[in-house]
PyMOL CGO cylinders between C-alpha atoms (Angstrom):
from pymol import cmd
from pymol.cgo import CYLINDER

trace = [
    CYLINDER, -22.05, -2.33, -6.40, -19.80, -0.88, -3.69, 0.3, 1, 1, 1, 1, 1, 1,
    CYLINDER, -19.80, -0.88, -3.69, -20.91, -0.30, 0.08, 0.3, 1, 1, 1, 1, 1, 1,
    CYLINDER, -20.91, -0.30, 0.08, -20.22, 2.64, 1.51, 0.3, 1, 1, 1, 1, 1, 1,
    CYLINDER, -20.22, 2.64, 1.51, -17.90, 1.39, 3.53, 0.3, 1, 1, 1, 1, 1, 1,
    CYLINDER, -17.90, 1.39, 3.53, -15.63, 0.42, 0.32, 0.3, 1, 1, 1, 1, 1, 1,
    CYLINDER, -15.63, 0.42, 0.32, -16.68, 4.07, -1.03, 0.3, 1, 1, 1, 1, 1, 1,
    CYLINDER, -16.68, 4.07, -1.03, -15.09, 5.31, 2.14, 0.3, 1, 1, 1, 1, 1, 1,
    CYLINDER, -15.09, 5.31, 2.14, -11.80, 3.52, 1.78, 0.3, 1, 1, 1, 1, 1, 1,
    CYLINDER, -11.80, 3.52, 1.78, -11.80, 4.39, -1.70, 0.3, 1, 1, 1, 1, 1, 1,
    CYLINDER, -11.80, 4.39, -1.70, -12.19, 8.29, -0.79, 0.3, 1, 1, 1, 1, 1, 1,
    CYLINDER, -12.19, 8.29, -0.79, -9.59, 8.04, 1.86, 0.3, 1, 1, 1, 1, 1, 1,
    CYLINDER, -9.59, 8.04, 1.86, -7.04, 6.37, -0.18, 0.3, 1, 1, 1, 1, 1, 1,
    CYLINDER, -7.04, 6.37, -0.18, -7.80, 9.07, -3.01, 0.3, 1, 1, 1, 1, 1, 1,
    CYLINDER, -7.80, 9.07, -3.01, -7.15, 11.81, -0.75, 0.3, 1, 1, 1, 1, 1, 1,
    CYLINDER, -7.15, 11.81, -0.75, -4.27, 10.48, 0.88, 0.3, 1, 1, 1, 1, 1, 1,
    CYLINDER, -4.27, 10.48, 0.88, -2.27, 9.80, -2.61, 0.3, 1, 1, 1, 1, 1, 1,
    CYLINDER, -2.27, 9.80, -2.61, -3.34, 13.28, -3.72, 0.3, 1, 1, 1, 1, 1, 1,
    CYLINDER, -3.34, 13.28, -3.72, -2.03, 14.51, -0.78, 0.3, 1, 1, 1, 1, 1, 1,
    CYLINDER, -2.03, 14.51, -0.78, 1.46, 12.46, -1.33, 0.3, 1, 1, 1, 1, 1, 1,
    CYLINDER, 1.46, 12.46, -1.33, 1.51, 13.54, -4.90, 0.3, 1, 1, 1, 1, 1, 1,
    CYLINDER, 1.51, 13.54, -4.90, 0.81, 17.40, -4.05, 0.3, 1, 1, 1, 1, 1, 1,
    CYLINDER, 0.81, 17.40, -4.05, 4.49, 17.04, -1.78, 0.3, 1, 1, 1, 1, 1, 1,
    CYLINDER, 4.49, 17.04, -1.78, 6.45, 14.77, -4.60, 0.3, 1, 1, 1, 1, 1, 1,
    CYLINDER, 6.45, 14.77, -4.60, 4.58, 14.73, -8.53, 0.3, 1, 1, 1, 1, 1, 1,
    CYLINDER, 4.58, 14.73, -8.53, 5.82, 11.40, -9.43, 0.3, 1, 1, 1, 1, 1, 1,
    CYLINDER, 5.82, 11.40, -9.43, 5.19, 9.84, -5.79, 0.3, 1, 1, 1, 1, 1, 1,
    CYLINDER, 5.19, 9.84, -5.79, 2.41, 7.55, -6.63, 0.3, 1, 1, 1, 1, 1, 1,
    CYLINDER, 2.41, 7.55, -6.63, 4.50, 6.13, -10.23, 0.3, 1, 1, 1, 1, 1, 1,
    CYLINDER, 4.50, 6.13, -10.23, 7.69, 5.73, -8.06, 0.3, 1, 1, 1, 1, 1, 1,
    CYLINDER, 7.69, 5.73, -8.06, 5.60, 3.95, -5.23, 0.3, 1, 1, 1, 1, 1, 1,
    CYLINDER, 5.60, 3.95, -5.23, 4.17, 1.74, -8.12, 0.3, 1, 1, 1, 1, 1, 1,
    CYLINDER, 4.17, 1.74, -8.12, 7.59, 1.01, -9.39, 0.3, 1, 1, 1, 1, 1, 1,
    CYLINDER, 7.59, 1.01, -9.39, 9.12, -0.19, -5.86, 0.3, 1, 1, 1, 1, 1, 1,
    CYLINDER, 9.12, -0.19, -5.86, 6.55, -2.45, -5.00, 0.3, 1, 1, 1, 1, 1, 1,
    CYLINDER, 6.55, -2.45, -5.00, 6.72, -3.77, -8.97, 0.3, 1, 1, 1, 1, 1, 1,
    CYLINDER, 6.72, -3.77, -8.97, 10.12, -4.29, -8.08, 0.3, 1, 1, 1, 1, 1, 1,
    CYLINDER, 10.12, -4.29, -8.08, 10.01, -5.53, -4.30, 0.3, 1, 1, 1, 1, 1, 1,
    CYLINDER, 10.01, -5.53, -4.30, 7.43, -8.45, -5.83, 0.3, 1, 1, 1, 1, 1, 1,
    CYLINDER, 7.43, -8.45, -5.83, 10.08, -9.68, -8.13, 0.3, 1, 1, 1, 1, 1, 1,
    CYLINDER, 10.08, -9.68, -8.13, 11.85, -10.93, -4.62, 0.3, 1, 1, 1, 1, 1, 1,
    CYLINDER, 11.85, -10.93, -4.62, 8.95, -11.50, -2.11, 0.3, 1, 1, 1, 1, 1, 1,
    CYLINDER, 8.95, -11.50, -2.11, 6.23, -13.21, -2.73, 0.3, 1, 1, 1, 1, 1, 1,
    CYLINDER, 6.23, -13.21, -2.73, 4.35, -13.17, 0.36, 0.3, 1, 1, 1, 1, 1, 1,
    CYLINDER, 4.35, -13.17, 0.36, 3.70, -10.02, 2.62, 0.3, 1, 1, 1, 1, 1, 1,
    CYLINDER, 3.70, -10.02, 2.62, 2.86, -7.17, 4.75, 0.3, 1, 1, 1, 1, 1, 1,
    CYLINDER, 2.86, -7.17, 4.75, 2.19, -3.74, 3.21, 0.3, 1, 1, 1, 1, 1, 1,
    CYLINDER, 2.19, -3.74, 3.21, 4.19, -2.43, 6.41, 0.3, 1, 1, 1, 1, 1, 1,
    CYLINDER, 4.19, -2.43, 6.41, 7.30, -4.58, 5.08, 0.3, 1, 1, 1, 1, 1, 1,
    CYLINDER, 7.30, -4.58, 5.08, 7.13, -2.82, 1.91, 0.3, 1, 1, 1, 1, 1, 1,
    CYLINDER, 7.13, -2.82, 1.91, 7.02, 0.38, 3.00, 0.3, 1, 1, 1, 1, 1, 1,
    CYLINDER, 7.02, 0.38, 3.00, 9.82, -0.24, 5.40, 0.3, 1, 1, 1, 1, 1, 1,
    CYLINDER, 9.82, -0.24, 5.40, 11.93, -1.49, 2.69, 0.3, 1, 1, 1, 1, 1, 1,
    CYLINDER, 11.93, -1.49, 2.69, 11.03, 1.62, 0.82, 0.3, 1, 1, 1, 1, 1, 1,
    CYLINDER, 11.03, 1.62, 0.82, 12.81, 4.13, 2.81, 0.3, 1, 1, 1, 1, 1, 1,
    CYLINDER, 12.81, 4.13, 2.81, 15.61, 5.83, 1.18, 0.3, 1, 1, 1, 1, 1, 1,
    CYLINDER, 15.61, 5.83, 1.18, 14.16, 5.10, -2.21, 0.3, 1, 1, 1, 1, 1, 1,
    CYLINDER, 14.16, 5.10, -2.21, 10.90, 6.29, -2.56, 0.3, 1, 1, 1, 1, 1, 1,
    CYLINDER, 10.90, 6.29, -2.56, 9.45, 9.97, -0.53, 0.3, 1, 1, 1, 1, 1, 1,
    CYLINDER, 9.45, 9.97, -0.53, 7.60, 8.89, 3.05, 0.3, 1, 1, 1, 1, 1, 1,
    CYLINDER, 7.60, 8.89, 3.05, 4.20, 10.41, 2.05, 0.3, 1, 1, 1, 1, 1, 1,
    CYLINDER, 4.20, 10.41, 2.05, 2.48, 12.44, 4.15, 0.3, 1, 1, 1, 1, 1, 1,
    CYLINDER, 2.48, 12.44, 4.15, 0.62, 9.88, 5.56, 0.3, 1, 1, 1, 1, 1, 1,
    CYLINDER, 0.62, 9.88, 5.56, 1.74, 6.42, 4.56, 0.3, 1, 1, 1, 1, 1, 1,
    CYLINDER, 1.74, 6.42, 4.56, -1.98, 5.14, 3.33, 0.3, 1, 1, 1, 1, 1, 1,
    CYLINDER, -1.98, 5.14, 3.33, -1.28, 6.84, 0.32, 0.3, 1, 1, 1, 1, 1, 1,
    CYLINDER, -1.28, 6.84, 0.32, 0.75, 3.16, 0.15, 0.3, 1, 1, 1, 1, 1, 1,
    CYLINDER, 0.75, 3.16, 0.15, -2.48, 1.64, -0.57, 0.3, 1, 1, 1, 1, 1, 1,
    CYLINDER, -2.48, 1.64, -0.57, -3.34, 3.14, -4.15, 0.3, 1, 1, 1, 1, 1, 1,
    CYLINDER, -3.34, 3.14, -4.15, -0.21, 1.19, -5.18, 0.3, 1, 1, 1, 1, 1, 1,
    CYLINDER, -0.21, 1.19, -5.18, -1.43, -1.98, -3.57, 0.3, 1, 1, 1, 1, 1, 1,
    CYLINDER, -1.43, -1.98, -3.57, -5.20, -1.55, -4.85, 0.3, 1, 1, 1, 1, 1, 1,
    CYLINDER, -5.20, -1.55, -4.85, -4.17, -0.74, -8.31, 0.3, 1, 1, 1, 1, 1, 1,
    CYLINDER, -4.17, -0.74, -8.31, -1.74, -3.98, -8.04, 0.3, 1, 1, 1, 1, 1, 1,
    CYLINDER, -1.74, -3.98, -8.04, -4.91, -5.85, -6.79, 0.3, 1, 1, 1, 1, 1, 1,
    CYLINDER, -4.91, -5.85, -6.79, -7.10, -4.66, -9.73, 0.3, 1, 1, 1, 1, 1, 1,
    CYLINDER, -7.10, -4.66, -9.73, -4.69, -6.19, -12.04, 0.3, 1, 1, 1, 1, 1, 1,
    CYLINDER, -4.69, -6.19, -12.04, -4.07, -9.07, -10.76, 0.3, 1, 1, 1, 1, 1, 1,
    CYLINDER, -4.07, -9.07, -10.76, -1.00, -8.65, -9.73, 0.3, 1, 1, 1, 1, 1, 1,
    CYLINDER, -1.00, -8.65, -9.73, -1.57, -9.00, -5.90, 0.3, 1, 1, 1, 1, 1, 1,
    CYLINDER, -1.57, -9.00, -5.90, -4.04, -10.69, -4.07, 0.3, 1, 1, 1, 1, 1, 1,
    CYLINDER, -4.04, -10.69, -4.07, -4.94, -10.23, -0.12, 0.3, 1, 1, 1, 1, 1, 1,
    CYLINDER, -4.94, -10.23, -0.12, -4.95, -14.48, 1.16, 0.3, 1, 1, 1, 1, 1, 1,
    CYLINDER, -4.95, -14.48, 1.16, -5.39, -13.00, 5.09, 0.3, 1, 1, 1, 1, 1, 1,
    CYLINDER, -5.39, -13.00, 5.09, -4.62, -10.89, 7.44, 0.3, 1, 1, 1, 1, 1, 1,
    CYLINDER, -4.62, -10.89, 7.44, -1.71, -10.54, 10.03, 0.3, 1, 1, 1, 1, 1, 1,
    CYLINDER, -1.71, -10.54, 10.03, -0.67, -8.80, 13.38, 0.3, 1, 1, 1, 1, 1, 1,
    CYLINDER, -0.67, -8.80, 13.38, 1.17, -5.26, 12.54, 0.3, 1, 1, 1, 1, 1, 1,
    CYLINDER, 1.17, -5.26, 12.54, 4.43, -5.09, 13.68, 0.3, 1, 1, 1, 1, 1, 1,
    CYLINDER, 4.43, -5.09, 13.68, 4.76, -1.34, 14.64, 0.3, 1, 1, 1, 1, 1, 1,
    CYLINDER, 4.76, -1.34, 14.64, 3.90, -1.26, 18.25, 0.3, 1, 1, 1, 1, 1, 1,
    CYLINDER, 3.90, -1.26, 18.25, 2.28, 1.90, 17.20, 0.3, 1, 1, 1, 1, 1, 1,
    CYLINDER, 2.28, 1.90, 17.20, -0.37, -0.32, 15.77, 0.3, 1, 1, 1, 1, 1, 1,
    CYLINDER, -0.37, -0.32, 15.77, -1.16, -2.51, 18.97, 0.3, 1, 1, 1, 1, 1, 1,
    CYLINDER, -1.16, -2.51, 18.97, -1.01, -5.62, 17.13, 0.3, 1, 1, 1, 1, 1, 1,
    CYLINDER, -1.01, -5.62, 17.13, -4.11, -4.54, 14.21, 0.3, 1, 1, 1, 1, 1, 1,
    CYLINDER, -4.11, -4.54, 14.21, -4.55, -7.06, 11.78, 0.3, 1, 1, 1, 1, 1, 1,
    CYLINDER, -4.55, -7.06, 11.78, -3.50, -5.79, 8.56, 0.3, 1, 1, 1, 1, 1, 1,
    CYLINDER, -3.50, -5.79, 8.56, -3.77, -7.73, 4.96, 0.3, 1, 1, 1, 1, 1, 1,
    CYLINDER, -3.77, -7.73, 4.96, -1.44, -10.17, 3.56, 0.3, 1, 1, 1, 1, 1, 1,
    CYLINDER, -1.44, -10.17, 3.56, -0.58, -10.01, -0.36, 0.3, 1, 1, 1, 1, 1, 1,
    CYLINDER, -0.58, -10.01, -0.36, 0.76, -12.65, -2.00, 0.3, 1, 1, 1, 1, 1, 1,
    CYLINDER, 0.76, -12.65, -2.00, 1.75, -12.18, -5.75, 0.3, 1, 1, 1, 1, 1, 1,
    CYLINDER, 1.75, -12.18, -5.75, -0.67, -14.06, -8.26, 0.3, 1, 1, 1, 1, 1, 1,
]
cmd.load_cgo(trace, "trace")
């Protein structure tokens, strides 16, 4: 059974892929796709490095947690599992620990 905190990040990461996909159709497949693809070479990281490397390749979304419908549908299977958490590097995010994924 979920808490409602998990039904909370569930919502929000709903709404902000629905939101990416309302700007670009195919945003969350082509999302999917580069970090299928940016796996094959890293197998340890940072969600931000990801969507760094993604720029020029796939649309920014609106708001870049959209990012983590392709990382929790890569975590339900199997694909990618969280081992920690790590300092942000965007001074933006005053050093907030984000999750690590390393591929399974």
């Amino acid at each position: 059974m979920k808490t409602e905190a998990q039904i909370g990040r569930d919502k929000g990461i709903a709404q902000a892929v629905n939101h990416a996909v309302s700007k670009c159709p195919d945003w969350s497949a082509k999302a999917k796709a580069f970090l299928g693809d940016y796996i094959k070479t890293h197998k340890e990281f940072m969600a931000e490095d990801v969507i760094l490397a993604s720029k020029g390749v796939v649309p920014a979304p609106p708001d870049p947690r959209a990012w983590g419908g392709a990382f929790a549908s890569a975590a339900r299977s199997g694909i990618l599992e969280r081992v920690g958490y790590a300092p942000i590097k965007n001074p933006k995010a005053h050093c907030r620990p984000a999750p690590v994924w390393r591929v399974k």
